[in-house]
N, CA, C, O and CB atoms as a CASP TS submission, in Angstrom:
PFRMAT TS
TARGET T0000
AUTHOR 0000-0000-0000
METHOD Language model
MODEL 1
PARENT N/A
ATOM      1  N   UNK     1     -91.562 -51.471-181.294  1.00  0.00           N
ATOM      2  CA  UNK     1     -91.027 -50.385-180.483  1.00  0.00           C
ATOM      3  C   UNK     1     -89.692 -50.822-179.873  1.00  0.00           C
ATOM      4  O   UNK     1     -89.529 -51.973-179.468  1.00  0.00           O
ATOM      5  CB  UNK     1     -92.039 -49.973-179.370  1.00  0.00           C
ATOM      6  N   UNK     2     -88.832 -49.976-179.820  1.00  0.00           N
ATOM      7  CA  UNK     2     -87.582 -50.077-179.258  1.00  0.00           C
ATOM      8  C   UNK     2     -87.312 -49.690-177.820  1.00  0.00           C
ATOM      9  O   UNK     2     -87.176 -48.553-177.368  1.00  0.00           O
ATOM     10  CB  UNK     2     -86.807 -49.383-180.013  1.00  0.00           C
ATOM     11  N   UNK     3     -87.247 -51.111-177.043  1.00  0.00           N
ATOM     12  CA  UNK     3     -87.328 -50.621-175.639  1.00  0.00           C
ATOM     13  C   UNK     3     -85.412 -50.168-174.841  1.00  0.00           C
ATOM     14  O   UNK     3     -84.544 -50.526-175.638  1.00  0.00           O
ATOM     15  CB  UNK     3     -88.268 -52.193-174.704  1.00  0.00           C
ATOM     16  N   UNK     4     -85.115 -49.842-174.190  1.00  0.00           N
ATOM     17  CA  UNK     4     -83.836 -49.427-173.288  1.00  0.00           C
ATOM     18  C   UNK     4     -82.732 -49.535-173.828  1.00  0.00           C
ATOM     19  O   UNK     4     -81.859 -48.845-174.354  1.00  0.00           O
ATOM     20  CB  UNK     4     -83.633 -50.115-172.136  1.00  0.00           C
ATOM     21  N   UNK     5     -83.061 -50.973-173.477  1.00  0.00           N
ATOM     22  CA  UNK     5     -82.019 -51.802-173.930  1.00  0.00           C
ATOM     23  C   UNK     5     -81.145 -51.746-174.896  1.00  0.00           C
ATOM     24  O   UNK     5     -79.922 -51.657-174.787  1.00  0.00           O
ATOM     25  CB  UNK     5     -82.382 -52.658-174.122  1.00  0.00           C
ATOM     26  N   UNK     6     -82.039 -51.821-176.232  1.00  0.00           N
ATOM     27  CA  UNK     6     -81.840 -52.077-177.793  1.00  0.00           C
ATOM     28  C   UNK     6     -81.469 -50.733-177.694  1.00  0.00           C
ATOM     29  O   UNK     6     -80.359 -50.728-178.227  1.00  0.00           O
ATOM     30  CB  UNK     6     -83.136 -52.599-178.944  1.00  0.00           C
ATOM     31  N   UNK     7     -81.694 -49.692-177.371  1.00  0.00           N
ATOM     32  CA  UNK     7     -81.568 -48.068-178.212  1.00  0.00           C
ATOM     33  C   UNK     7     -80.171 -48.423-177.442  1.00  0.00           C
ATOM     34  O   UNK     7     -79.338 -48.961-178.172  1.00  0.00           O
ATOM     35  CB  UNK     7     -82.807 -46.212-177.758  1.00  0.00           C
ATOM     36  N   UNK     8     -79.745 -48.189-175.964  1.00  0.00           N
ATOM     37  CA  UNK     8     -78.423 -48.438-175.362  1.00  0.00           C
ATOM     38  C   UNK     8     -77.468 -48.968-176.177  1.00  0.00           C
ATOM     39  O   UNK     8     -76.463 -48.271-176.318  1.00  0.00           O
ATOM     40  CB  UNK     8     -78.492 -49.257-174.309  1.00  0.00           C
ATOM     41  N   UNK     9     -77.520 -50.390-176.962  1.00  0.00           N
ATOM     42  CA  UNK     9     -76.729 -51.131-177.862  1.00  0.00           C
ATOM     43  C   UNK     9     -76.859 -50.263-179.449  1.00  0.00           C
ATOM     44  O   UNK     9     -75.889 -50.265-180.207  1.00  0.00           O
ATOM     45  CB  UNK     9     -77.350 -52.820-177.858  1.00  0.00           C
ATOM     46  N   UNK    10     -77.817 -49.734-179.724  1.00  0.00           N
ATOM     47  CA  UNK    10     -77.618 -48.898-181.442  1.00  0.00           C
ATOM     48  C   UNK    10     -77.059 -47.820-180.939  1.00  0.00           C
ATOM     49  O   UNK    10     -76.481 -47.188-181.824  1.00  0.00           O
ATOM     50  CB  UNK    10     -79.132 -48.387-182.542  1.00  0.00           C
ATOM     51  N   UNK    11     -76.957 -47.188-179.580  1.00  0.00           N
ATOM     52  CA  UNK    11     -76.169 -45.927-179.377  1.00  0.00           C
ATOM     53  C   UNK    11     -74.569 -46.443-178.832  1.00  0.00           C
ATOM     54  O   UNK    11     -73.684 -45.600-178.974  1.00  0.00           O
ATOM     55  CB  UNK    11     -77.048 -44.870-178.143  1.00  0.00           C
ATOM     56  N   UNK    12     -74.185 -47.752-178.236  1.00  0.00           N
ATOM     57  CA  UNK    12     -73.028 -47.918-178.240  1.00  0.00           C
ATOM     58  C   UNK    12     -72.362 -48.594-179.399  1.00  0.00           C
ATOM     59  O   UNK    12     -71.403 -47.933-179.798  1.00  0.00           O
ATOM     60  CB  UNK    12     -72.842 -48.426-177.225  1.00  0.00           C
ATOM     61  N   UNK    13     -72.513 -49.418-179.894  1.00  0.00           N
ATOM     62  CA  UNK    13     -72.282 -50.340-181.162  1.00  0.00           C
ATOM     63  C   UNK    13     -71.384 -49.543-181.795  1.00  0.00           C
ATOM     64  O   UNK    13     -70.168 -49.676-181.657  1.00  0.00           O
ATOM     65  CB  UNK    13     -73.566 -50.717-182.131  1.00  0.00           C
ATOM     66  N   UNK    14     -72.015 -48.543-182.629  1.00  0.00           N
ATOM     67  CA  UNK    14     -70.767 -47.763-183.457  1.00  0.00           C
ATOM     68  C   UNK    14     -69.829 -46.928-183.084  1.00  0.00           C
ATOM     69  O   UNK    14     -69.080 -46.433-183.927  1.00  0.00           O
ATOM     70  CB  UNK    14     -71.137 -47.048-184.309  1.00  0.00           C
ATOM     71  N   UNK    15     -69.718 -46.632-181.729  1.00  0.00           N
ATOM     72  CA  UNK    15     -68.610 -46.354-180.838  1.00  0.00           C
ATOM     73  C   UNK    15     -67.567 -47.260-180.866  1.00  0.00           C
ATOM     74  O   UNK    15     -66.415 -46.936-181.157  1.00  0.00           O
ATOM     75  CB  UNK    15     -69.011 -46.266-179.563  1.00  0.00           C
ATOM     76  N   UNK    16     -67.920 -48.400-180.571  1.00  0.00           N
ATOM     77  CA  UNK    16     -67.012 -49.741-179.985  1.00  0.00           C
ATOM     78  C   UNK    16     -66.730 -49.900-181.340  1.00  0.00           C
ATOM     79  O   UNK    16     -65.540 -50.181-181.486  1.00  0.00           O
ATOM     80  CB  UNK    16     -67.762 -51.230-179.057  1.00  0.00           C
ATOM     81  N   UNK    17     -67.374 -49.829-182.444  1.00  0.00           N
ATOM     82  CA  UNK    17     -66.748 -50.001-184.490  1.00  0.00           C
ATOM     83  C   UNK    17     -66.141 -48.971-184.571  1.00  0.00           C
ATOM     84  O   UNK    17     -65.501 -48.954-185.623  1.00  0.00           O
ATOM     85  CB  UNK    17     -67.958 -49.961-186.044  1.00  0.00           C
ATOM     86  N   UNK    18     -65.994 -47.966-183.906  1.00  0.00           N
ATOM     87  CA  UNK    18     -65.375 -46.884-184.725  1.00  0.00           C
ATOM     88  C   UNK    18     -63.913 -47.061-183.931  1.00  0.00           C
ATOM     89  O   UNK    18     -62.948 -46.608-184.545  1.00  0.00           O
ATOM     90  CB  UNK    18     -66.229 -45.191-184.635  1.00  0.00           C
ATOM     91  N   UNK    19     -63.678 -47.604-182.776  1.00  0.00           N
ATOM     92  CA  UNK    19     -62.476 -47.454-181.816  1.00  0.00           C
ATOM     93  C   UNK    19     -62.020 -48.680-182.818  1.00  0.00           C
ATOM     94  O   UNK    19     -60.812 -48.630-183.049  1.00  0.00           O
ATOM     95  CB  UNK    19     -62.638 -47.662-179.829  1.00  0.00           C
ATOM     96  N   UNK    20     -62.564 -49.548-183.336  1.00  0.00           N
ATOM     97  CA  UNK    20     -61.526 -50.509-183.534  1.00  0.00           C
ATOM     98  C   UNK    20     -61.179 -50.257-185.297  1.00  0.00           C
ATOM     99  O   UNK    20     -60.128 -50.670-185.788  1.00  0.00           O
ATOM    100  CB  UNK    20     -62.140 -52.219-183.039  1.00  0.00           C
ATOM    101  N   UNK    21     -62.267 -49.503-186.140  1.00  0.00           N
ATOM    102  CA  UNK    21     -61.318 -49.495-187.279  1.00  0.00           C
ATOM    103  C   UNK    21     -60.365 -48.435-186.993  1.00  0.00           C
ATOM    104  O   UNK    21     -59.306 -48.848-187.464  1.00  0.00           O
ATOM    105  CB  UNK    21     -61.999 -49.273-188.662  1.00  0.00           C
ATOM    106  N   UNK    22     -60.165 -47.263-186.462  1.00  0.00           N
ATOM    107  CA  UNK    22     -59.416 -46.655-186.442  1.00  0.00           C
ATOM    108  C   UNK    22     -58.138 -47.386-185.747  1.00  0.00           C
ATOM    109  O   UNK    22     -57.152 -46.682-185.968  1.00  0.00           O
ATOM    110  CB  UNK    22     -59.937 -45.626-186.035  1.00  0.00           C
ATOM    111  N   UNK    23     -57.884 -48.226-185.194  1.00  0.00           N
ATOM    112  CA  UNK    23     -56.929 -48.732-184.867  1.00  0.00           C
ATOM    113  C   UNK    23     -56.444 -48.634-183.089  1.00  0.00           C
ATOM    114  O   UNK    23     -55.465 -49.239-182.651  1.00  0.00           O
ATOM    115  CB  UNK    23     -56.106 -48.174-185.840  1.00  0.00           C
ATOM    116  N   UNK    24     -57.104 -47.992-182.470  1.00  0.00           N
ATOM    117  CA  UNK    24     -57.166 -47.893-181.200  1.00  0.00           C
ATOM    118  C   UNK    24     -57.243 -48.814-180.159  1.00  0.00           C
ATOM    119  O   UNK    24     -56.649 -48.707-179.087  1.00  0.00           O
ATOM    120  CB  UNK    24     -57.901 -47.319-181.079  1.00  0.00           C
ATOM    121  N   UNK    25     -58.196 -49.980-180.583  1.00  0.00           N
ATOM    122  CA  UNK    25     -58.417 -51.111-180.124  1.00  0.00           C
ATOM    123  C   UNK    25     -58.291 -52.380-180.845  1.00  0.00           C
ATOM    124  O   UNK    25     -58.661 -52.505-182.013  1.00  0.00           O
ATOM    125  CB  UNK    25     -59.424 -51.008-179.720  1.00  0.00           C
ATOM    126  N   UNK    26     -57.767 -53.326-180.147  1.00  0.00           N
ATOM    127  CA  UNK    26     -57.841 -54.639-181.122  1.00  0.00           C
ATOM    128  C   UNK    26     -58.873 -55.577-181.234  1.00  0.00           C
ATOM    129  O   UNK    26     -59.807 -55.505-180.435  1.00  0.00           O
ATOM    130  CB  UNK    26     -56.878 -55.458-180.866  1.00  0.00           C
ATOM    131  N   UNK    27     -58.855 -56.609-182.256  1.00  0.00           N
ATOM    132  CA  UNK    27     -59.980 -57.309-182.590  1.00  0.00           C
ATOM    133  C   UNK    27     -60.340 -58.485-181.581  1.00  0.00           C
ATOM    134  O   UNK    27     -61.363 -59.167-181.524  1.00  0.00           O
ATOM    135  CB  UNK    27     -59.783 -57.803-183.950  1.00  0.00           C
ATOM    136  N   UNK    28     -59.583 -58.503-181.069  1.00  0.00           N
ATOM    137  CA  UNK    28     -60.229 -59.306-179.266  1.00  0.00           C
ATOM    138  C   UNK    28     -60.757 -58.073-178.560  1.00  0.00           C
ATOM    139  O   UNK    28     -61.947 -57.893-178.300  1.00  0.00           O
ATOM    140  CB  UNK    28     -58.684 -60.140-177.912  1.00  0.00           C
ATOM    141  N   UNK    29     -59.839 -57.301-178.292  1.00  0.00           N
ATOM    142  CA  UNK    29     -60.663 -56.151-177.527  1.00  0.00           C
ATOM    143  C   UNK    29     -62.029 -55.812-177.627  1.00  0.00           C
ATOM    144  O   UNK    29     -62.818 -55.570-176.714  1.00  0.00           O
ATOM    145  CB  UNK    29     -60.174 -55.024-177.790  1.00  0.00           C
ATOM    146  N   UNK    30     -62.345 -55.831-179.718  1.00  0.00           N
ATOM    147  CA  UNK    30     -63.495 -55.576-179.691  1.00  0.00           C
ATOM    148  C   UNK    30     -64.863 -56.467-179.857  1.00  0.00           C
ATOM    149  O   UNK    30     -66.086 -56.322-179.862  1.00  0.00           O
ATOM    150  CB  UNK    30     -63.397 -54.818-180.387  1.00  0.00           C
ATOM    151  N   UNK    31     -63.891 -57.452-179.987  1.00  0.00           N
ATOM    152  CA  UNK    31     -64.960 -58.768-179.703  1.00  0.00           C
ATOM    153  C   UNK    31     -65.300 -58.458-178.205  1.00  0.00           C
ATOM    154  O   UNK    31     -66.433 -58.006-178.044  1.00  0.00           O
ATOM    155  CB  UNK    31     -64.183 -60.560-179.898  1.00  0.00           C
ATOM    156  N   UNK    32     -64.613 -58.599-177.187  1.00  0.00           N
ATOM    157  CA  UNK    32     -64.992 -58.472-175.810  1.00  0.00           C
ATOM    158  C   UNK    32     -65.817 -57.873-175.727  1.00  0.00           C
ATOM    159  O   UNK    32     -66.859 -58.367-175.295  1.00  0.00           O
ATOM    160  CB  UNK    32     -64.287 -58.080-175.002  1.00  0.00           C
ATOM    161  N   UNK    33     -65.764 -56.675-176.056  1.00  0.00           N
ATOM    162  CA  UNK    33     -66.581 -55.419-175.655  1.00  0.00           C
ATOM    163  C   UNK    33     -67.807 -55.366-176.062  1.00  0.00           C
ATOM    164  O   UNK    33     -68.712 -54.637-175.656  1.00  0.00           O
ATOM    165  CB  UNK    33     -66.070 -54.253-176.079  1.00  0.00           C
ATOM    166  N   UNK    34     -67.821 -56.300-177.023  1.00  0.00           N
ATOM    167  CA  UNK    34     -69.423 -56.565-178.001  1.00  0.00           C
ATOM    168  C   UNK    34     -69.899 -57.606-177.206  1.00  0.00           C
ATOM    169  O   UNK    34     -71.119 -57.497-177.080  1.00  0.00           O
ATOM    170  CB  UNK    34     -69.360 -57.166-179.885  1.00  0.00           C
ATOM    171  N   UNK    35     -69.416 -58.626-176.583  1.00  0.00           N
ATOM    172  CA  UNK    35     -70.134 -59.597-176.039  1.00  0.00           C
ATOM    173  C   UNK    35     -70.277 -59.032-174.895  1.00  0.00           C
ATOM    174  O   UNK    35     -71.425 -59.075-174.454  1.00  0.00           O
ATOM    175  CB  UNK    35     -69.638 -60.886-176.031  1.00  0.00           C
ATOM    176  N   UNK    36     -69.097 -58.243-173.929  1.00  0.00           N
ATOM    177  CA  UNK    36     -69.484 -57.898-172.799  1.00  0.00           C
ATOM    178  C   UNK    36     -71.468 -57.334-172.837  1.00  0.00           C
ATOM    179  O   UNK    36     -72.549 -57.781-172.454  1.00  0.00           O
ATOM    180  CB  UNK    36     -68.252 -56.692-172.407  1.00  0.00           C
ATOM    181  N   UNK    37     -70.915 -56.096-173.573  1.00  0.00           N
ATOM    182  CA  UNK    37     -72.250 -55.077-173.770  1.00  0.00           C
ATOM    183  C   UNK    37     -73.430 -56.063-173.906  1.00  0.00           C
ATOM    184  O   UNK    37     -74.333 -56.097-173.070  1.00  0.00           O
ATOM    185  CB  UNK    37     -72.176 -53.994-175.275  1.00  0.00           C
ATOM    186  N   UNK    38     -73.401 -56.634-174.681  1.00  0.00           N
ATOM    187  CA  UNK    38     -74.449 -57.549-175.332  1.00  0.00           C
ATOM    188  C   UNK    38     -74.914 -58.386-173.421  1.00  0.00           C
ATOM    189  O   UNK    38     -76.012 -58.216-172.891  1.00  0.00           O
ATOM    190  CB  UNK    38     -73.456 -58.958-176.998  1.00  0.00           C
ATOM    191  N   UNK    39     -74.039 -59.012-172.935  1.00  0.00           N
ATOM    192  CA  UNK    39     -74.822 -59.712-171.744  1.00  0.00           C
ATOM    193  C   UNK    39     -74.918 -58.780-170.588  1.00  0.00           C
ATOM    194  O   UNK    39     -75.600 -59.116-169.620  1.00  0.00           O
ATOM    195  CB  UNK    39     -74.097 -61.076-171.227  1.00  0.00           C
ATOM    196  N   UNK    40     -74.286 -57.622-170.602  1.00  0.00           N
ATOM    197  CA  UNK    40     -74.898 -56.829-169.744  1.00  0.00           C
ATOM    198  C   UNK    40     -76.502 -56.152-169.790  1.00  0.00           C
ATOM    199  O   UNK    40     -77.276 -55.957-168.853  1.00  0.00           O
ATOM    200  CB  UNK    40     -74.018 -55.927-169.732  1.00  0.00           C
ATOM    201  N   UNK    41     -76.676 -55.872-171.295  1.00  0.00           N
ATOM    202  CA  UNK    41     -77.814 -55.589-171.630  1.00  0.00           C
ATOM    203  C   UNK    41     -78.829 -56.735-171.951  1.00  0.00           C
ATOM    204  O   UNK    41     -79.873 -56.492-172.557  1.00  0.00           O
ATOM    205  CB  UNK    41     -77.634 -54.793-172.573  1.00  0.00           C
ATOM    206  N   UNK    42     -78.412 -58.300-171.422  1.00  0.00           N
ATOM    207  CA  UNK    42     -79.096 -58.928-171.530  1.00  0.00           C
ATOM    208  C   UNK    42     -79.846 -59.292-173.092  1.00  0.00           C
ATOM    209  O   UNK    42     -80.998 -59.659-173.321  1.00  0.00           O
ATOM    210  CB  UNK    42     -79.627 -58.514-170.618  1.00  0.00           C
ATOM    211  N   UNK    43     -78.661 -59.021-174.068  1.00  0.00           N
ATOM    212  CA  UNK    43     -79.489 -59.679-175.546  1.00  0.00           C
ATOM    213  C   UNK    43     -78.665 -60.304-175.649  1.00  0.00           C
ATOM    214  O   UNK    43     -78.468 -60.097-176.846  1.00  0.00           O
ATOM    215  CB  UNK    43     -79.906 -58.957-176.948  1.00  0.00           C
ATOM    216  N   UNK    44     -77.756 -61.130-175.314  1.00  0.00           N
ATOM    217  CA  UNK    44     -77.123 -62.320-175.905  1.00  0.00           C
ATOM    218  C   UNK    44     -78.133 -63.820-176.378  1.00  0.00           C
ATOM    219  O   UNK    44     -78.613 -64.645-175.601  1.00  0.00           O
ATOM    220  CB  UNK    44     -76.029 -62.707-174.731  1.00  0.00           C
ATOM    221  N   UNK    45     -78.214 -63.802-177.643  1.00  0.00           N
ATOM    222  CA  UNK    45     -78.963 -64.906-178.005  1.00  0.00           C
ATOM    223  C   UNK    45     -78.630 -65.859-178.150  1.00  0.00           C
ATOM    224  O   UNK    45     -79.378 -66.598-178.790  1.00  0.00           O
ATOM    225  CB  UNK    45     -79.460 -64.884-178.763  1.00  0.00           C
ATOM    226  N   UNK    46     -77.196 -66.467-177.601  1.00  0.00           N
ATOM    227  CA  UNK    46     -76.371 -68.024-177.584  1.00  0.00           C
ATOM    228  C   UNK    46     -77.235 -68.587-176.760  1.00  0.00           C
ATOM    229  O   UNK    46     -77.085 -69.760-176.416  1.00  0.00           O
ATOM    230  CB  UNK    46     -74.694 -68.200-176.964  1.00  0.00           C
TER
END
């Protein structure tokens, strides 16, 4: 089962992919934004 969290990250994820292939954002930007999300929602697995 998919608890909060996880649905939060499969509903932002391809937002934050779609800003950066289109060219809107850059590839640090969207690294950030993936790690940010990721330890806000507490799944960072480092």
């Amino acid at each position: 089962m998919i608890n909060k969290k996880e649905r939060e990250w499969q509903l932002a994820k391809p937002i934050i992919d779609r800003l950066f292939k289109e060219g809107i954002i850059s590839f640090d930007e969207w690294y950030f934004m993936i790690l940010s999300l990721r330890k806000k929602l507490d799944l960072l697995t480092i």
